[in-house]
N, C-alpha and C positions, 0 to 999 in steps of 0.2 A: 440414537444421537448422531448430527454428522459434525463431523469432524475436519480442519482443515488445516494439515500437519506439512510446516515448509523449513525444507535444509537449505542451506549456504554452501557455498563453492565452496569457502573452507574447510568446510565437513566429510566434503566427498571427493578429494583432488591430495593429489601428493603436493610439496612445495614446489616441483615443478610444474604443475597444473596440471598432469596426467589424470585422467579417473581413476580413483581407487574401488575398485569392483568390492573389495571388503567392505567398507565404508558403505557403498551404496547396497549393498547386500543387507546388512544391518537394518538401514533404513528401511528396506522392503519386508525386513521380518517383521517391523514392527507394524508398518501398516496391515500386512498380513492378519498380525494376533490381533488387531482390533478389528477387522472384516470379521473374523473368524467369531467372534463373539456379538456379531450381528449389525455393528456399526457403520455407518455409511462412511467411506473417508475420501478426500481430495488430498492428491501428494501434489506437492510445491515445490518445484526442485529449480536451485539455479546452476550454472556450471557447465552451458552453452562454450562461451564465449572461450573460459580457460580450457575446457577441453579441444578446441582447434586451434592452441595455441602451440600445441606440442606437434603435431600433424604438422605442421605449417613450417616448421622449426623457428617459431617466431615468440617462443620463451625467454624469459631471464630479460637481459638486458637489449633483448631485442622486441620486446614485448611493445607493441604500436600504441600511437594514442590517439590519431586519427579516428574518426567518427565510421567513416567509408569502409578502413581496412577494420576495424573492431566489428560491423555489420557484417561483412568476407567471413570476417574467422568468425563470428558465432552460425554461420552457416553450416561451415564445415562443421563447428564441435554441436550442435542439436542432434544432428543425425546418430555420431556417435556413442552423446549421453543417451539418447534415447534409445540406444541399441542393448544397450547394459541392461536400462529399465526392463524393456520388453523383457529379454531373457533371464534374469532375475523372476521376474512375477511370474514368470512362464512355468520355472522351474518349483514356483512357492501355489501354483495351479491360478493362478489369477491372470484375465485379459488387460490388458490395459489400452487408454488412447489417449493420445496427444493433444491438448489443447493450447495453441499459443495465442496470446493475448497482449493485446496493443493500449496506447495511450486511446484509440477511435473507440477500441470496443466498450471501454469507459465513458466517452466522452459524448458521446451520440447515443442518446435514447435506444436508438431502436436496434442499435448493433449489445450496446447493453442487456437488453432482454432477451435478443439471440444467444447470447450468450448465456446468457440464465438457462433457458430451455436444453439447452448443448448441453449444458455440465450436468443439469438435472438428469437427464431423460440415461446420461450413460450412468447414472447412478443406479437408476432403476433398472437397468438392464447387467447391472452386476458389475461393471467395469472400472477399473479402479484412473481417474481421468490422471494424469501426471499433466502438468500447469507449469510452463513457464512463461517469460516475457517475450514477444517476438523480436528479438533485437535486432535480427535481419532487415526489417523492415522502420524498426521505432529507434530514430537515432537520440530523439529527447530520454528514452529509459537508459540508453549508455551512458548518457552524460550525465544522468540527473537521477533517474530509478533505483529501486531497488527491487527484489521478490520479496521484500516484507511487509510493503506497502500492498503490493499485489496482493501477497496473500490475505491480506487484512479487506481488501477490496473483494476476492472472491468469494472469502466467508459471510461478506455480507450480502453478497448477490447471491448464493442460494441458501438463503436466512439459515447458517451455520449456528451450530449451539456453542462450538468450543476452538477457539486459532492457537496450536501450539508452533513457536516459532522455535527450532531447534539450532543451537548455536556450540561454539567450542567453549563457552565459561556457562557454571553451572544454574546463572542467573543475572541479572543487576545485582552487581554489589555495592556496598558502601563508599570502596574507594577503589581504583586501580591495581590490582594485586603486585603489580609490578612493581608501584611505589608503597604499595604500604601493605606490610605483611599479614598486618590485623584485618583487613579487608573481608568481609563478611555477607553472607546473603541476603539477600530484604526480599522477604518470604511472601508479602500480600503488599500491594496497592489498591488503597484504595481510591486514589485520584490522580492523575498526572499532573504537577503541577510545574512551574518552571525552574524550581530547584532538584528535581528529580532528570528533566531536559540536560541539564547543566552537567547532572553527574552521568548522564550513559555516555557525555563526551562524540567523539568522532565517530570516523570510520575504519573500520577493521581493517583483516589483513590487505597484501597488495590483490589478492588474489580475488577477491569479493568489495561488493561496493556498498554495504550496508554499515557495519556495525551495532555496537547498540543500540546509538542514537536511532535507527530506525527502526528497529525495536519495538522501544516506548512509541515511536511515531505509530506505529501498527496497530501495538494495543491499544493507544489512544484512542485509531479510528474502530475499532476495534469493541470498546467500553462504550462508545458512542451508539455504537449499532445493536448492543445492547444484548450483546456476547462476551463470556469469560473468554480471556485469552494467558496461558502460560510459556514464560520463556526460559527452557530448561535446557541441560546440557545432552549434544547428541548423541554423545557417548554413551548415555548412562544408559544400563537394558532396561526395559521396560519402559523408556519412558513414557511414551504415549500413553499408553495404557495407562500409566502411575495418573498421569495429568485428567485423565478421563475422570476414574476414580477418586481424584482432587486427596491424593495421598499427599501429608506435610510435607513440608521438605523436597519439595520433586523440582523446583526451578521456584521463581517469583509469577507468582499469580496477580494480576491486574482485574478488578473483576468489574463487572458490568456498570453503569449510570442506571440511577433506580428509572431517570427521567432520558432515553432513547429518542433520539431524532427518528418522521417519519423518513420511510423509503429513497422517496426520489427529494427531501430536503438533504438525507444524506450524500447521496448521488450529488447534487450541485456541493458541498461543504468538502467531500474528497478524492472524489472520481472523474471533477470535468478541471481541466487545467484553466490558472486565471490568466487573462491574454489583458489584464490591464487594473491601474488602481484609480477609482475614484475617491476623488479625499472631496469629506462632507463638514458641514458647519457644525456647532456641539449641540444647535437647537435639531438636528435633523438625526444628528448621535443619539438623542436620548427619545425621540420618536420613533424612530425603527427599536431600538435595544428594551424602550419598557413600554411603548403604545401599540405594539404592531401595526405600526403604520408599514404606507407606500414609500418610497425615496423620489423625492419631485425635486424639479429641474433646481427650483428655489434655493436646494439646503446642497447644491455640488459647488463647492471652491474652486477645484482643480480636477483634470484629468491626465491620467497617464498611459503610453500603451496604444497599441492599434489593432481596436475589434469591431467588430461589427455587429449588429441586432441579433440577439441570443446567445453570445457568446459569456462567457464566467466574465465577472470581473470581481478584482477584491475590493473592501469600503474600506477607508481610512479615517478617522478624526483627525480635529486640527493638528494634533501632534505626532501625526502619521504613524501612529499604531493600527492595524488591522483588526477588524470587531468584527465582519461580517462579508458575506459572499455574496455574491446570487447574479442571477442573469438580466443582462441590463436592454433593455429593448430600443436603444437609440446608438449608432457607430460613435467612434472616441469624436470624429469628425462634428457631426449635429452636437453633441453633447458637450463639445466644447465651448460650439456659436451659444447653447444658449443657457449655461451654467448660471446661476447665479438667477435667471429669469422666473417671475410669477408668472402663473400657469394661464392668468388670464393674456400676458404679451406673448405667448407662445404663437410660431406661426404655425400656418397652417401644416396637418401633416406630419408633427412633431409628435410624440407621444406624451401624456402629461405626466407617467408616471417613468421614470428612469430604470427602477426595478420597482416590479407587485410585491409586495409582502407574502404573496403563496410564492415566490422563487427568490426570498431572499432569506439564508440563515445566519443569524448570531453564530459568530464560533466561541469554540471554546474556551477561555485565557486559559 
């Protein structure tokens, strides 16, 4: 089985954002016993960022929120999370290597499949890859990212069997324990729908950028690819293993879409960022969503955003809810001059189809 098991800064960081070598020790045993029992595993680790926060003396209340200086400090704390790792697996007889990973290596085809090859080939060769975000360089994953979105991205790129996301509560609960003492675990999903969005709520501590909410967004994308994914507590021993094993009770399990989007429909639906929205008529809504049709110049109302030929764009209906993705083969520029136009007034030069139906997917509601 491979496996692709990701901690959170809260897991492995004192409340000062120091690393906690026990914490991160832990987590090494575990990936450890499931090597040991012959399984391929990817560690996910986030904790860059707060680990150069203590170095810097740029903790607590002086903690930055600048894009620039947040880049700075996760420069400094990679080196040092990753000096733990090494030494940890070192010490548990395992090599490991470093891979960081950007919004481009998602977002561009062919840095995508570089990367597939990377993560695979150290698999093959025994190495246990430790994966984070390169924040040094991707100021959009500071402000906007998480590693659980990541993680949920890597397990899809090298077709993972299992994403456990490892967190400080011992699943989704029912209600916020803090407010409600009855607050209880919900043990399987089997669909993500919008009233479950609603309950994983925000973002966690100050010290990590996830929360639940990303979560569910993980295993979302996650059940899409057509992979179990479990979110259980990091504390607990055994977990990985337990999750493997699919023992009751180990965290909430989210389990696969009997019906899996292909590859690279996946890849445009959550790995390339949308750089704009086209909102469509409901005659051209209900031709992409049950005809698999093309999206022609005809059925676009409006345009939002500044992209250019192949870039993501989201689809809208009149009521500007988003139904669908894909890549649109005319800049926001052309596509504005000739919205609304039949294919036969098109000038020359123009393309007639806005997005093909091979790069555009229906999402999920």
């Amino acid at each position: 089985m491979i496996v692709v098991a990701k901690i959170g800064t809260s897991s492995i960081t004192d409340e000062d954002g120091t690393i906690n070598e026990d914490a991160v020790a832990a987590f090494c045993r575990e990936v450890a016993a499931v090597r040991a029992e012959g399984h391929a595993i990817v560690a996910v680790t986030s904790g860059a960022i707060a680990a150069g926060l203590p170095a810097l003396n740029l903790g607590g209340d002086q903690r930055p929120r600048d894009a620039e200086t947040l880049q700075a400090v996760s420069a400094v704390g990679q080196s040092r999370l990753m000096r733990v790792y090494d030494r940890t697996f070192a010490e548990l007889g395992l090599i490991t290597g470093q891979v960081l990973l950007a919004q481009l290596d998602f977002g561009v085809r062919q840095q995508y499949l570089h990367a597939r090859t990377t993560i695979r080939r150290l698999l093959e060769l025994g190495v246990i890859p430790v994966v984070n975000e390169n924040d040094a360089i991707a100021d959009d994953e500071i402000r906007f990212g998480d590693n659980d979105r990541l993680a949920a991205l890597v397990a899809h790129l090298i077709d993972a069997d299992l994403l456990v996301l490892l967190t400080d509560a011992p699943g989704l609960l029912t209600a916020d324990p803090r407010l409600d003492p009855s607050a209880s675990l919900i043990e399987e999903i089997v669909e993500i729908d919008h009233t479950l969005e609603a309950l994983a709520g925000g973002a966690g501590t100050t010290r990590g950028s996830g929360g639940m909410a990303s979560k569910i967004a993980a295993a979302k994308i996650a059940a899409w690819s057509g992979l179990r994914a479990v979110i259980a507590g990091a504390s607990r021993e055994g977990v990985v293993r337990a999750a493997i094993n699919q023992e009751p009770g180990i965290g909430t399990v989210v389990q696969p879409r009997d019906k899996r989007l292909a590859a690279r429909k996946l890849w445009i639906a959550f790995a390339v960022a949308a750089r704009g929205i086209v909102t469509v008529d409901d005659g051209a809504r209900v031709a992409l969503t049950e005809r698999n049709r093309s999206l022609l110049p005809a059925g676009v109302i409006k345009v939002e955003g500044r992209f250019v030929a192949d870039d993501a764009v989201e689809l809208a209906g009149p009521d500007g809810k988003v139904f669908a993705k894909g890549l649109v083969r005319a800049s926001a520029d052309v596509l504005g001059r000739v919205a609304g136009h039949n294919t036969a007034d098109l000038p020359d030069g123009v393309p007639h189809e806005v997005v093909h139906r091979d790069d555009l997917v229906v999402l999920p509601s």
